[in-house]
C-alpha positions as CSV (number, residue, x, y, z in Angstrom):
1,X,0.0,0.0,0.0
2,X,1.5,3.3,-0.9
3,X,0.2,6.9,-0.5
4,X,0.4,10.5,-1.3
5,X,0.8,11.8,2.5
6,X,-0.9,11.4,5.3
7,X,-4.3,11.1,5.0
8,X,-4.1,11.7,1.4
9,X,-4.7,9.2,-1.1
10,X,-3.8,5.8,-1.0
11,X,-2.8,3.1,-3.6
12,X,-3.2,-1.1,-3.4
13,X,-1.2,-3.3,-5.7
14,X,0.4,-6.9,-5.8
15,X,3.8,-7.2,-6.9
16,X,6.7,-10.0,-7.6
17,X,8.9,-7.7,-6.7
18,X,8.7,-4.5,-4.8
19,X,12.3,-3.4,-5.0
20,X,11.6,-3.2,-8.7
21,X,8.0,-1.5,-8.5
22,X,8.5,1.4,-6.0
23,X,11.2,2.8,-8.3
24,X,9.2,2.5,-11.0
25,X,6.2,4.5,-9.0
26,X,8.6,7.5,-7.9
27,X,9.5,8.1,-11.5
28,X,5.7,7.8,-12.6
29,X,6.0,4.4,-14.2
30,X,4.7,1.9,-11.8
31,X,1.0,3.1,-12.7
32,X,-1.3,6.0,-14.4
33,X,-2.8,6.5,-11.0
34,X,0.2,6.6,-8.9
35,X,1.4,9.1,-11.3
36,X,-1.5,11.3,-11.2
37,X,-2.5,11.2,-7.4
38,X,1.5,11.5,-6.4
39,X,1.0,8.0,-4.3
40,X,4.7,7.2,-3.9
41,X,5.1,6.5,0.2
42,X,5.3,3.2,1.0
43,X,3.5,2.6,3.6
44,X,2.6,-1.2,4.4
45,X,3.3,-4.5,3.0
46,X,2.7,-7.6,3.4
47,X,4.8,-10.5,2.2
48,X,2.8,-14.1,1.0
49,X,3.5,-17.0,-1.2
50,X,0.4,-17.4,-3.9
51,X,-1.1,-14.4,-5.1
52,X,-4.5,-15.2,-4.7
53,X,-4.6,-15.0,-0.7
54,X,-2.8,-11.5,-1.3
């Protein structure tokens, strides 16, 4: 989960490999959203094995 600032707007993804996507989100890549809304502050994550029970 990332967001814009406190408060602000937040953002809920599933990566592979978030060392790789939050780069991509601070440079306006990751997403169109992200981008627009500024949602670049990691703020939680949660690490599991199969997608699905993400």
């Amino acid at each position: 989960m990332t967001a814009s600032q406190k408060g602000g707007t937040i953002y809920i993804g599933v990566t592979n490999d978030l060392a790789r996507r939050m780069p991509e989100h601070k440079t306006g890549q990751g997403s169109s959203f992200a981008s627009r809304y500024g949602v670049q502050r990691l703020v939680w994550y949660e690490g599991v094995f199969r997608h699905h029970r993400a």
